[in-house]
DRENPA-3360 file (N, C-alpha, C; in nm, 2 decimals, always signed):
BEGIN
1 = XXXXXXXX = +0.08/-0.12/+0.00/+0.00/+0.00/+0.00/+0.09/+0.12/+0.00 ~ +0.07/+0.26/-0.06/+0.12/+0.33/-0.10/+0.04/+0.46/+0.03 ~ +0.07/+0.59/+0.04/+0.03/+0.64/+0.10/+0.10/+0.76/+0.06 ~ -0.01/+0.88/+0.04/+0.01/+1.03/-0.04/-0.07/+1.13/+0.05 ~ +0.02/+1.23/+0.17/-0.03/+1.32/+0.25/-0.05/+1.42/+0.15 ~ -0.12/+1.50/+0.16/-0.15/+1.64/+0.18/-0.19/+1.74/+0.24 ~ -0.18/+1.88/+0.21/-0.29/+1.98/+0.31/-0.21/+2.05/+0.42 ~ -0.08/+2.04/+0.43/+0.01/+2.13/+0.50/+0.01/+2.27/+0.43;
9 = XXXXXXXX = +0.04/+2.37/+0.53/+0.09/+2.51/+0.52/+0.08/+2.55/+0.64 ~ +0.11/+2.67/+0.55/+0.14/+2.83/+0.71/+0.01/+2.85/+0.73 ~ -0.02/+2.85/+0.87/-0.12/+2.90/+0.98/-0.12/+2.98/+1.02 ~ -0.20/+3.12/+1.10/-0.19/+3.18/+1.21/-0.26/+3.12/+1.30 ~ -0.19/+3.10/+1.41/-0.24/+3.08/+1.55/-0.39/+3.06/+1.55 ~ -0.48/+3.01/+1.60/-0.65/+3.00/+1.58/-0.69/+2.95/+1.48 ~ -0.63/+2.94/+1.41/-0.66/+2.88/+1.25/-0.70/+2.73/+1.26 ~ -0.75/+2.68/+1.09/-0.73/+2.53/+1.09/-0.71/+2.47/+0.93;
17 = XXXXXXXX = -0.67/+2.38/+0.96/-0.59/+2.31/+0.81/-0.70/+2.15/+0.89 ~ -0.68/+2.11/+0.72/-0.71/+1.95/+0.69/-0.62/+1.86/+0.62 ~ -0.53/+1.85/+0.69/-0.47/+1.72/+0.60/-0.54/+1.58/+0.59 ~ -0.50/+1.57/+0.46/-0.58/+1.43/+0.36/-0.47/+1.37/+0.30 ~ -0.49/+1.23/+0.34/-0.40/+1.10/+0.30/-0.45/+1.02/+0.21 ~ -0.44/+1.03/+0.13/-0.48/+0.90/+0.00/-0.41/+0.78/+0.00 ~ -0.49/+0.68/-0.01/-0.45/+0.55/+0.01/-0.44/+0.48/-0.13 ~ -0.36/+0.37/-0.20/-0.36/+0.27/-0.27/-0.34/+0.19/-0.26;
25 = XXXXXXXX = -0.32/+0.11/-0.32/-0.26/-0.06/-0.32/-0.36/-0.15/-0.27 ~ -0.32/-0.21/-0.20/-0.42/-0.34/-0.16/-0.44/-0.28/-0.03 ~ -0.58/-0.20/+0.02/-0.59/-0.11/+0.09/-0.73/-0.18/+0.15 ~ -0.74/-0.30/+0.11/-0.85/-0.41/+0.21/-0.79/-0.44/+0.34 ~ -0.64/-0.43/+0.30/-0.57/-0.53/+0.42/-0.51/-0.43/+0.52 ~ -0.58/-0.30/+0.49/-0.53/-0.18/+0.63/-0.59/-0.26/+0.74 ~ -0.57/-0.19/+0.83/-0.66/-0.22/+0.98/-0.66/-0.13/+1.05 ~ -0.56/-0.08/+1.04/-0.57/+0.15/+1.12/-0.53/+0.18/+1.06;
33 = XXXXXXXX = -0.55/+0.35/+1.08/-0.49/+0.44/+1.01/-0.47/+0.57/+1.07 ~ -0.37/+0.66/+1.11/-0.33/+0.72/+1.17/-0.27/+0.85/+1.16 ~ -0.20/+0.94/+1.21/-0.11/+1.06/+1.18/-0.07/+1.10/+1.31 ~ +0.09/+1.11/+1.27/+0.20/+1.10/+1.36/+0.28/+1.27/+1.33 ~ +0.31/+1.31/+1.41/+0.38/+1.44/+1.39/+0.54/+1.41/+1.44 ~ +0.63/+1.50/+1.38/+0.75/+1.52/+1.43/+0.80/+1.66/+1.41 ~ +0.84/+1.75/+1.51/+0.85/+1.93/+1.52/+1.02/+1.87/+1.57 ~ +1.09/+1.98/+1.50/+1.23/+2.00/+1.47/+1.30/+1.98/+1.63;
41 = XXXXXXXX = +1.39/+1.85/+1.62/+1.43/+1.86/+1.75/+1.42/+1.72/+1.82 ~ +1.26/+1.68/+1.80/+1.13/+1.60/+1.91/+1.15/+1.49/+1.80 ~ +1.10/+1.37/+1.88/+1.09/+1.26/+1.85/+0.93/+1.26/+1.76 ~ +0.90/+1.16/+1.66/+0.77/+1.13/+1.64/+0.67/+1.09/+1.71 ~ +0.60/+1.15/+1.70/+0.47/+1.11/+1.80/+0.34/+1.11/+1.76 ~ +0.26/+1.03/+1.85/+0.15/+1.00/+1.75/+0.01/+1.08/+1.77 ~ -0.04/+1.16/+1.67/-0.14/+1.24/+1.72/-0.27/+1.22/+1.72 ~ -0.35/+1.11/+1.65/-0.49/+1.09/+1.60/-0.46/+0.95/+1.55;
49 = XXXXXXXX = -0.57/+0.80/+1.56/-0.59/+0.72/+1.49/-0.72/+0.66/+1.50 ~ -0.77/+0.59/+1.37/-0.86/+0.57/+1.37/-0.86/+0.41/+1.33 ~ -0.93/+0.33/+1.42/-0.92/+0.15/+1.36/-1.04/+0.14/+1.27 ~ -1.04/-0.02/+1.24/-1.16/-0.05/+1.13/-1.27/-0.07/+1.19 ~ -1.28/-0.01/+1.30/-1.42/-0.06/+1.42/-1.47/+0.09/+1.40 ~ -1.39/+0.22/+1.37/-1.42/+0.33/+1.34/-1.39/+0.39/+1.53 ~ -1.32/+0.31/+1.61/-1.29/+0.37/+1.72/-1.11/+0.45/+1.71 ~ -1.19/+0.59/+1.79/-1.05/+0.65/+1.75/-0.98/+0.67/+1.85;
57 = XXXXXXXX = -0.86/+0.76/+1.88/-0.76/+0.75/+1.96/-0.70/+0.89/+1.92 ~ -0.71/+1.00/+2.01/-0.61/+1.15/+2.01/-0.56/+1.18/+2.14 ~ -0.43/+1.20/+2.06/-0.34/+1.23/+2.17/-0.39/+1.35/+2.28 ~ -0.33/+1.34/+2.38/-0.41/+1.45/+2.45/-0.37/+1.60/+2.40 ~ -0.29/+1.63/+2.35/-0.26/+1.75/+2.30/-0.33/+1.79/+2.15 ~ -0.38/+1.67/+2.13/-0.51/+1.66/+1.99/-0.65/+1.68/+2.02 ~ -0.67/+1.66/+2.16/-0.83/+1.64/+2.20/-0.88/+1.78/+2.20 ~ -1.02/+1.73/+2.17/-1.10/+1.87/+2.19/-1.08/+1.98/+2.09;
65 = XXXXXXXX = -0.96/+1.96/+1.98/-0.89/+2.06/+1.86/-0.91/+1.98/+1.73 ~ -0.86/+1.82/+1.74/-0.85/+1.78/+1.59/-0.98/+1.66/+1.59 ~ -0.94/+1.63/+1.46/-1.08/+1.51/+1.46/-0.96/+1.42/+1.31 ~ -1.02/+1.31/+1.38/-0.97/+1.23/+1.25/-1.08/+1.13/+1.16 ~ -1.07/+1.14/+1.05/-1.19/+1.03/+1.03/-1.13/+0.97/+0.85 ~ -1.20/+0.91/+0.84/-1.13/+0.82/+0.71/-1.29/+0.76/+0.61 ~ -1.29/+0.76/+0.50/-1.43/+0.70/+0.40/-1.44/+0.52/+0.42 ~ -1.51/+0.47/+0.44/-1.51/+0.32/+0.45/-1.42/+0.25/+0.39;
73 = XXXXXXXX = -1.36/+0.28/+0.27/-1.32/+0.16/+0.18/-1.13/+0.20/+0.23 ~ -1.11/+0.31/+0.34/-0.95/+0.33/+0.34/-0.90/+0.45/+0.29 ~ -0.99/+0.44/+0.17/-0.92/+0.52/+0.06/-0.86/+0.65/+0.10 ~ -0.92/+0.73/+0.20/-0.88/+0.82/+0.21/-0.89/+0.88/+0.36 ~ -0.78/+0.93/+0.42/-0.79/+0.99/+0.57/-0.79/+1.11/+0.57 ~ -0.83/+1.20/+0.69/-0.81/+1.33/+0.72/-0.80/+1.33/+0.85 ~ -0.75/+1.44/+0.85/-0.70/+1.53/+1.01/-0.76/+1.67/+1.00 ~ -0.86/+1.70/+1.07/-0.91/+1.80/+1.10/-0.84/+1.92/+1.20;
81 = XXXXXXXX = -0.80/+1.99/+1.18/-0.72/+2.07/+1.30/-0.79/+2.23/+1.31 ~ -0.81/+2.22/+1.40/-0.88/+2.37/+1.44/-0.79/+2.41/+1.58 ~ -0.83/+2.54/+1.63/-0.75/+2.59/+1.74/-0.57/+2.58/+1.70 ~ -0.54/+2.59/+1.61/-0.36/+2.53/+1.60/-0.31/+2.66/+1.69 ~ -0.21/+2.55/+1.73/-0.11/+2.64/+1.85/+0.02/+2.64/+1.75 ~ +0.13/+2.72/+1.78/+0.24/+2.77/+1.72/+0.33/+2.63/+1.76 ~ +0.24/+2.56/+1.89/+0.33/+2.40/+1.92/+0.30/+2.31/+1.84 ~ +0.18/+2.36/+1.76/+0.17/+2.25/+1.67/+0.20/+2.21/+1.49;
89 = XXXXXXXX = +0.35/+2.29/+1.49/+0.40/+2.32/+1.41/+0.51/+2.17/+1.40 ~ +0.54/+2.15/+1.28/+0.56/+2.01/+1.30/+0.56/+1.94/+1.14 ~ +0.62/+1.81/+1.11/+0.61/+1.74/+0.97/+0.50/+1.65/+1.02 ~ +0.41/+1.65/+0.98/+0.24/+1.55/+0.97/+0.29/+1.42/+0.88 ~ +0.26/+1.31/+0.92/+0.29/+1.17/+0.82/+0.20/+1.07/+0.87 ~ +0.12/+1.03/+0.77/+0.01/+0.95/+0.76/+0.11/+0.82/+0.83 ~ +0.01/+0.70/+0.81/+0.04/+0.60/+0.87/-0.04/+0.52/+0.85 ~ -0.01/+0.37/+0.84/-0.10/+0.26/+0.81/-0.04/+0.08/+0.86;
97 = XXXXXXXX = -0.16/+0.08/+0.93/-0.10/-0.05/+0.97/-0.16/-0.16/+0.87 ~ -0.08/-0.23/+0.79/-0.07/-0.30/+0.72/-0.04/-0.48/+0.69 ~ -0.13/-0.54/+0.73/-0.07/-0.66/+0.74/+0.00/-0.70/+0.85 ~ -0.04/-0.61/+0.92/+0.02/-0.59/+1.07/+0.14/-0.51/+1.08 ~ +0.19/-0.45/+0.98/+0.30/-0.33/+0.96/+0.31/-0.22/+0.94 ~ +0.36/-0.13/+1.00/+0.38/-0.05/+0.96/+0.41/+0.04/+0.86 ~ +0.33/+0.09/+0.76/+0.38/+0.21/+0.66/+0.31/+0.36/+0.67 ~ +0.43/+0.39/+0.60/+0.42/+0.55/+0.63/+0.43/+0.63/+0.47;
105 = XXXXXXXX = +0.35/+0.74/+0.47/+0.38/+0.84/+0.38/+0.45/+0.93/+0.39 ~ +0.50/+1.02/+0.31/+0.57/+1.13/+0.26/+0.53/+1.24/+0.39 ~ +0.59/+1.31/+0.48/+0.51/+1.41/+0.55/+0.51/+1.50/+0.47 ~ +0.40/+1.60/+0.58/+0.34/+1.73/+0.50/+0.36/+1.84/+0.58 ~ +0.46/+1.95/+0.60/+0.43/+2.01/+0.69/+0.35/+2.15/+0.70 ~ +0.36/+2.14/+0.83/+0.17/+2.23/+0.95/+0.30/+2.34/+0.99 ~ +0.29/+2.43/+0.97/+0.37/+2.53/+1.01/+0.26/+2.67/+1.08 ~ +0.25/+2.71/+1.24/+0.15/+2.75/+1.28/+0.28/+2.90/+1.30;
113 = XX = +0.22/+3.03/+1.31/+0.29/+3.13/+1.33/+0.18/+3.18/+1.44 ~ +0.27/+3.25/+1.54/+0.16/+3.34/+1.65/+0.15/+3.49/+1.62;
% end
């Protein structure tokens, strides 16, 4: 399976972006699907996922601000971000557990200015 982020850019502070992940390949055999941030410096971390039960999982620094949701067949994720903080400036990279593995897309980066 293949995986293509988009939907990064510059923010002001209060603002919100959507990044969208397009899925291909043999994209029956996902089972989550996710978005992980890394901000210059910091380790990756994980900020929003969603399983095939449609139960989801945000980090606490995601709650109450982002939403993640995905179309039935995979094909396609988003990240809703509203409220962005200048901390949540960062490379965004989709994610997919795959056959029980891990793959990852291209990040996109979320650049917030205050």
């Amino acid at each position: 399976v293949q995986l293509q982020a988009s939907g990064g850019g510059l923010v002001q502070a209060g603002g919100s972006l959507r990044l969208s992940c397009v899925a291909s390949g043999s994209i029956s055999d996902i089972n989550a699907m996710g978005w992980y941030r890394q901000a210059p410096g910091k380790q990756r971390e994980l900020v929003a996922m969603i399983a095939s039960d449609g139960k989801k999982y945000l980090a606490d620094s995601a709650r109450g601000r982002f939403n993640i949701s995905r179309n039935n067949a995979w094909r396609t994720l988003h990240l809703q971000m509203n409220s962005l903080k200048p901390t949540d400036t960062a490379v965004y990279y989709c994610n997919a557990i795959h056959r029980g593995s891990g793959v990852w897309g291209q990040g996109t980066l979320v650049t917030v200015s205050s």
